[in-house]
N, CA, C and O atoms as a GROMACS GRO file, in nm:
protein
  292
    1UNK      N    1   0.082  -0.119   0.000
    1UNK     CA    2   0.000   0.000   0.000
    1UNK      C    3   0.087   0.126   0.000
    1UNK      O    4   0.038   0.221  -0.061
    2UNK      N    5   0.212   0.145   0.060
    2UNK     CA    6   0.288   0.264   0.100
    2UNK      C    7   0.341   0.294  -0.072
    2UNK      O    8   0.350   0.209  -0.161
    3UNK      N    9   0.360   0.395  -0.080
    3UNK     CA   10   0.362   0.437  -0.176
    3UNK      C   11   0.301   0.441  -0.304
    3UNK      O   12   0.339   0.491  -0.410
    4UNK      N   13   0.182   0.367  -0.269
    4UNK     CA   14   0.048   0.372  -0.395
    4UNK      C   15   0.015   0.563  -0.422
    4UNK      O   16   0.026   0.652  -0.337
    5UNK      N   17  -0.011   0.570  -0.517
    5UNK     CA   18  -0.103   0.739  -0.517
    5UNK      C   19  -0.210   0.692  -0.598
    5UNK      O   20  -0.229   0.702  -0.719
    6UNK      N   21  -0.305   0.615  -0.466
    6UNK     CA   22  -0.440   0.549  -0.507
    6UNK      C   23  -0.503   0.653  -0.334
    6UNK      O   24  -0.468   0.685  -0.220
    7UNK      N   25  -0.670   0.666  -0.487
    7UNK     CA   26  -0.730   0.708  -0.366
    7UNK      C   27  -0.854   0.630  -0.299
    7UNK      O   28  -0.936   0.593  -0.382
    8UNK      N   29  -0.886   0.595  -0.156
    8UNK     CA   30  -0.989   0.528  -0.111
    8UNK      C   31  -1.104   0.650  -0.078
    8UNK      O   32  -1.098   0.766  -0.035
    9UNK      N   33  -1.218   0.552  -0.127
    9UNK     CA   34  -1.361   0.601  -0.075
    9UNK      C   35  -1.357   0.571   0.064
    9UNK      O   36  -1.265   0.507   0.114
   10UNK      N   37  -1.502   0.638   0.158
   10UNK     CA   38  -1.471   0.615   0.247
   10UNK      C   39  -1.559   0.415   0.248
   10UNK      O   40  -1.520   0.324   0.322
   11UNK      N   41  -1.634   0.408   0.180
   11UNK     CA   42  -1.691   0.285   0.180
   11UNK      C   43  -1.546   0.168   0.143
   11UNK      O   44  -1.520   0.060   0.195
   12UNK      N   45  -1.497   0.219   0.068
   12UNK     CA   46  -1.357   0.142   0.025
   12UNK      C   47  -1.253   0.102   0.191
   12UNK      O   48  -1.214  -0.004   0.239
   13UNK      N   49  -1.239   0.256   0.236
   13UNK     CA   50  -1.194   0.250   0.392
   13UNK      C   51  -1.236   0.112   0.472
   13UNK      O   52  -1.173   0.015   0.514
   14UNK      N   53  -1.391   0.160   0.471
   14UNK     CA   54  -1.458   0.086   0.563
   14UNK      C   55  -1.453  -0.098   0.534
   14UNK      O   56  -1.479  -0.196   0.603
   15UNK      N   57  -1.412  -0.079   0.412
   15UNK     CA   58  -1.391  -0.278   0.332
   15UNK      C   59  -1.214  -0.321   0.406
   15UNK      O   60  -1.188  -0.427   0.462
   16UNK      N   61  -1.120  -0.206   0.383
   16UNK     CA   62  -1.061  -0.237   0.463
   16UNK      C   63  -0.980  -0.284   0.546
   16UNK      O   64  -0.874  -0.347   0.544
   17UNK      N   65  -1.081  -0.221   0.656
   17UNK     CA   66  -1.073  -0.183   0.815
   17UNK      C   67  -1.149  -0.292   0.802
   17UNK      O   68  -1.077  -0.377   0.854
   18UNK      N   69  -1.262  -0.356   0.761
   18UNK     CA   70  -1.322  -0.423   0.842
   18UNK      C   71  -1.388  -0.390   0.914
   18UNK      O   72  -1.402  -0.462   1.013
   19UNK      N   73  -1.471  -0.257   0.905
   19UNK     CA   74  -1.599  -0.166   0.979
   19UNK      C   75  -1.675  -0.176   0.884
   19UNK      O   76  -1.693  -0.270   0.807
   20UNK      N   77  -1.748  -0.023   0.889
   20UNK     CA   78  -1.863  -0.022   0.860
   20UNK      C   79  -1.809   0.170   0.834
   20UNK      O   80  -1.709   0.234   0.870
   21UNK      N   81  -1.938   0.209   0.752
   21UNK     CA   82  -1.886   0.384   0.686
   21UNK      C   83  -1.889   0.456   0.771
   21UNK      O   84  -1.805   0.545   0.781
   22UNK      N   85  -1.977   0.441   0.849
   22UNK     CA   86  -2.031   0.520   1.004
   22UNK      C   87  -1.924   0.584   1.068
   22UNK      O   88  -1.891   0.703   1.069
   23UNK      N   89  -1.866   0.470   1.127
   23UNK     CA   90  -1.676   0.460   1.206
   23UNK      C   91  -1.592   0.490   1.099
   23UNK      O   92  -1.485   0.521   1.152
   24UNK      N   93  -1.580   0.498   0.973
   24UNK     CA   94  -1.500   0.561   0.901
   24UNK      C   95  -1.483   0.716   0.928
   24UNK      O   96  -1.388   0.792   0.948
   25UNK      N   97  -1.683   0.732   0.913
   25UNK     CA   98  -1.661   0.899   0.925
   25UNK      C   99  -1.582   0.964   1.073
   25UNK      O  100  -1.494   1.050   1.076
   26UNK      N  101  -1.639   0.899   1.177
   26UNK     CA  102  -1.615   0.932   1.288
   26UNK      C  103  -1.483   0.920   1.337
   26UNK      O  104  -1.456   0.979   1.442
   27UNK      N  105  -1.360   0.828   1.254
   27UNK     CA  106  -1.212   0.878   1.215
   27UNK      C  107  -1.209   1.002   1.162
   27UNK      O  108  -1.145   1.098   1.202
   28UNK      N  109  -1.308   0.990   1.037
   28UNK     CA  110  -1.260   1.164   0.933
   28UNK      C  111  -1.296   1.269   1.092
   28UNK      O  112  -1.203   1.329   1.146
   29UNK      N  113  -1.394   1.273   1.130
   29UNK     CA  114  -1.412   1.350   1.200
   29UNK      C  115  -1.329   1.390   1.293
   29UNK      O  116  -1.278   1.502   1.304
   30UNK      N  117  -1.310   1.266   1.386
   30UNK     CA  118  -1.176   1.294   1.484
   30UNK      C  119  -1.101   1.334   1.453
   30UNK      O  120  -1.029   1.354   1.551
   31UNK      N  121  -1.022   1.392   1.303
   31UNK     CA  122  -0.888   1.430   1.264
   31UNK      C  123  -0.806   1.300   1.249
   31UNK      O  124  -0.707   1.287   1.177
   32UNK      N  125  -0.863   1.207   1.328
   32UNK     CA  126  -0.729   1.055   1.335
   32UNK      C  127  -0.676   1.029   1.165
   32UNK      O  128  -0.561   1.013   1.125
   33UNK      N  129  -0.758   1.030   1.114
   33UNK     CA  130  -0.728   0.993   0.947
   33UNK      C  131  -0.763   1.092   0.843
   33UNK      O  132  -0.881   1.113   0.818
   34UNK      N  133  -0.669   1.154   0.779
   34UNK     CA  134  -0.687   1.270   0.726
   34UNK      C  135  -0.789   1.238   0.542
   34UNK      O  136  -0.765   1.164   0.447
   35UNK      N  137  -0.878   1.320   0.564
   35UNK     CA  138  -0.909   1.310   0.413
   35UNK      C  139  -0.974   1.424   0.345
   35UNK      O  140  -0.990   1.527   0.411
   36UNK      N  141  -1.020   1.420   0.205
   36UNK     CA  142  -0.973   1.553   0.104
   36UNK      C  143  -1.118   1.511   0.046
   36UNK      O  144  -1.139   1.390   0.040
   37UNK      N  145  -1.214   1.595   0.006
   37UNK     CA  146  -1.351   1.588  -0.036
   37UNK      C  147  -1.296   1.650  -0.245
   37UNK      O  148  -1.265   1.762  -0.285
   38UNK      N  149  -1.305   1.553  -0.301
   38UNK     CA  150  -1.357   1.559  -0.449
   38UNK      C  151  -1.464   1.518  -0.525
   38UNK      O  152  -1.454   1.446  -0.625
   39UNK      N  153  -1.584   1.571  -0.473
   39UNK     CA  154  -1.696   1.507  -0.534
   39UNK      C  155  -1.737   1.459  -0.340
   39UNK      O  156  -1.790   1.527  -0.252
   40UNK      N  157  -1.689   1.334  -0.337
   40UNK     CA  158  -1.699   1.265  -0.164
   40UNK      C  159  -1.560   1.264  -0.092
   40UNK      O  160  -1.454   1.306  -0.139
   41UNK      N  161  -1.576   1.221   0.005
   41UNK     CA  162  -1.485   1.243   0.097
   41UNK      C  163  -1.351   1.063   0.069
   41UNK      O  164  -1.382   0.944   0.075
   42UNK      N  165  -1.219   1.123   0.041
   42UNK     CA  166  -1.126   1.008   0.006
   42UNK      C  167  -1.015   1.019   0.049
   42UNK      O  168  -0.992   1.134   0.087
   43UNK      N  169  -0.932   0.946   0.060
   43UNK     CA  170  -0.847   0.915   0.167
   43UNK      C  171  -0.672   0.841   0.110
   43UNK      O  172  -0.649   0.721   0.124
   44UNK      N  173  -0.568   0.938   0.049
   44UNK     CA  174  -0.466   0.909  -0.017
   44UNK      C  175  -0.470   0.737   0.100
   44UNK      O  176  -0.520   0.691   0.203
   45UNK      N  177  -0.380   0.703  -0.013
   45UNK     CA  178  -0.312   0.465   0.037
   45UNK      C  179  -0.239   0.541   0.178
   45UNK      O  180  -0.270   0.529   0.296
   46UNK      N  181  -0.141   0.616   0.117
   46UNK     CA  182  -0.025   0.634   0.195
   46UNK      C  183  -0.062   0.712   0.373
   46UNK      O  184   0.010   0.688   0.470
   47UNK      N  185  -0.168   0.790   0.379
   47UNK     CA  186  -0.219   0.838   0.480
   47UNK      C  187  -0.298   0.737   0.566
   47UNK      O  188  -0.293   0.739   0.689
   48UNK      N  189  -0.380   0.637   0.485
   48UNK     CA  190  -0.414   0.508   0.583
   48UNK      C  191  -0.327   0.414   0.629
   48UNK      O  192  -0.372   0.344   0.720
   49UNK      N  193  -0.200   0.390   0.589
   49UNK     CA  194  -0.071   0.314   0.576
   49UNK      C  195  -0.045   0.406   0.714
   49UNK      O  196  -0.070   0.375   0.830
   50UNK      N  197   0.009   0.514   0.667
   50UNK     CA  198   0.026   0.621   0.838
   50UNK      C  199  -0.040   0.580   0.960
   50UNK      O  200   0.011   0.522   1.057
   51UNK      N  201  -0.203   0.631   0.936
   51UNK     CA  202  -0.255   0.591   1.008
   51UNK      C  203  -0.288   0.473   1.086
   51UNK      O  204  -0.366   0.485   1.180
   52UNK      N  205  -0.231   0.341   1.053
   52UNK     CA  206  -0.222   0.256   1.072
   52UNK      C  207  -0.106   0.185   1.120
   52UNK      O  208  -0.095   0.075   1.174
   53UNK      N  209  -0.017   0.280   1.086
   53UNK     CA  210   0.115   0.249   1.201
   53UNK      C  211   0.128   0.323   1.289
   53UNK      O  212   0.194   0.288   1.387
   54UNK      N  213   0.067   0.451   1.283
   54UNK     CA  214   0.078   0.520   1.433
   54UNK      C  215   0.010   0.501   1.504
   54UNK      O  216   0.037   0.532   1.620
   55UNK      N  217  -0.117   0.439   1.469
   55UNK     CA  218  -0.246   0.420   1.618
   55UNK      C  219  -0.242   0.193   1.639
   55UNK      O  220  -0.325   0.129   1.704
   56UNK      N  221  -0.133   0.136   1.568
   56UNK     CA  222  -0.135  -0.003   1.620
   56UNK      C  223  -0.116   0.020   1.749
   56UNK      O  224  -0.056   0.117   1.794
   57UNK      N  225  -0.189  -0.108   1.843
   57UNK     CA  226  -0.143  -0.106   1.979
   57UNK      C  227  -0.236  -0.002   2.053
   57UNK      O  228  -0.213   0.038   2.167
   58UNK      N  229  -0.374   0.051   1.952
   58UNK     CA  230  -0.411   0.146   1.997
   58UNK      C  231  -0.599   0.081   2.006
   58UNK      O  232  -0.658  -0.008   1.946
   59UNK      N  233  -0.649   0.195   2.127
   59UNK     CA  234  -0.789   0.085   2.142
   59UNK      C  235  -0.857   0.221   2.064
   59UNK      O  236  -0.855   0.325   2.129
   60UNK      N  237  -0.910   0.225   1.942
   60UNK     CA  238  -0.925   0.325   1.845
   60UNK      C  239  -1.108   0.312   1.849
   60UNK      O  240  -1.176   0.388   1.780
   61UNK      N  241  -1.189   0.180   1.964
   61UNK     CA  242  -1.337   0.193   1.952
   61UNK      C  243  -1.432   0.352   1.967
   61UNK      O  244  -1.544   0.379   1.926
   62UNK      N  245  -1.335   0.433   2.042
   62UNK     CA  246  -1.376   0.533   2.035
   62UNK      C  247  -1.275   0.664   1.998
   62UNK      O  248  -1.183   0.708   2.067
   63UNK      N  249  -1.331   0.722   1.838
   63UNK     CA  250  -1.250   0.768   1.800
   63UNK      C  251  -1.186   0.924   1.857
   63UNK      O  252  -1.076   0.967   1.825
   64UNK      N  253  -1.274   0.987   1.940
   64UNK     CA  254  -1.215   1.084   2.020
   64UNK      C  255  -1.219   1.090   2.151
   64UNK      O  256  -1.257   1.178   2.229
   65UNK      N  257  -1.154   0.938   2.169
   65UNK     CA  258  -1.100   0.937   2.306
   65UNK      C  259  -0.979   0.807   2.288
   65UNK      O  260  -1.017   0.700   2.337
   66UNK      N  261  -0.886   0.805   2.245
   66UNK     CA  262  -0.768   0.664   2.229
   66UNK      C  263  -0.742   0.681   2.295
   66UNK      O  264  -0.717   0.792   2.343
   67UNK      N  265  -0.726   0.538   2.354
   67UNK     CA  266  -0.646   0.472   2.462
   67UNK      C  267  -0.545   0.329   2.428
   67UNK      O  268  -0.566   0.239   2.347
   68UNK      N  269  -0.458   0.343   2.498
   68UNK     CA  270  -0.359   0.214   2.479
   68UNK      C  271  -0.449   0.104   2.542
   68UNK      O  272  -0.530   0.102   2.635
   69UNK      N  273  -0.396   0.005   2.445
   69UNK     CA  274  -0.494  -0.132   2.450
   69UNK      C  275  -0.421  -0.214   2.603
   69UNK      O  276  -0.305  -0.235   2.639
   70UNK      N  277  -0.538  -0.240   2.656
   70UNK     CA  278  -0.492  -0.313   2.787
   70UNK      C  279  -0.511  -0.456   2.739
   70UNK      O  280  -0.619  -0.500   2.702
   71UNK      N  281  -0.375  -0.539   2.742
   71UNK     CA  282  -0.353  -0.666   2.743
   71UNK      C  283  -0.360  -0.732   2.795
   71UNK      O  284  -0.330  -0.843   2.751
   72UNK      N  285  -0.426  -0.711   2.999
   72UNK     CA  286  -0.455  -0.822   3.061
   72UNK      C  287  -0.592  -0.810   3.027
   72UNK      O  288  -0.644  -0.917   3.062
   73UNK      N  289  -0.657  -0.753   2.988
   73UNK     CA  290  -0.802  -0.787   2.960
   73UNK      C  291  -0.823  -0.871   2.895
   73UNK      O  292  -0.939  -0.902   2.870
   0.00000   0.00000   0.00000
């Protein structure tokens, strides 16, 4: 994916992640995952690639509030 200059929908996002569009938006919203409206709202490879190495290890169910994932749970 890193260095693709492909762009994702957010429904594309949501295929994935393995969510649903809802929780996509509510990333766009949080700022966590940056994206650029042409027509709809899309999301450069390389910025989900980012996003996905800076928030691993991360409990991301709620997107404006992360917390580090507790492992004795």
């Amino acid at each position: 994916m890193k260095g693709q200059n492909i762009l994702y929908t957010v429904k594309e996002v949501a295929e994935l992640l393995k969510t649903n569009v809802d929780y996509v938006h509510k990333l766009r919203k949080s700022g966590l995952l940056p994206f650029l409206k042409i027509g709809q709202y899309k999301v450069r490879a390389e910025s989900l690639y980012i996003f996905l190495e800076q928030y691993e290890g991360k409990d991301l169910t709620d997107p404006f509030n992360v917390k580090e994932l507790d492992y004795n749970v």
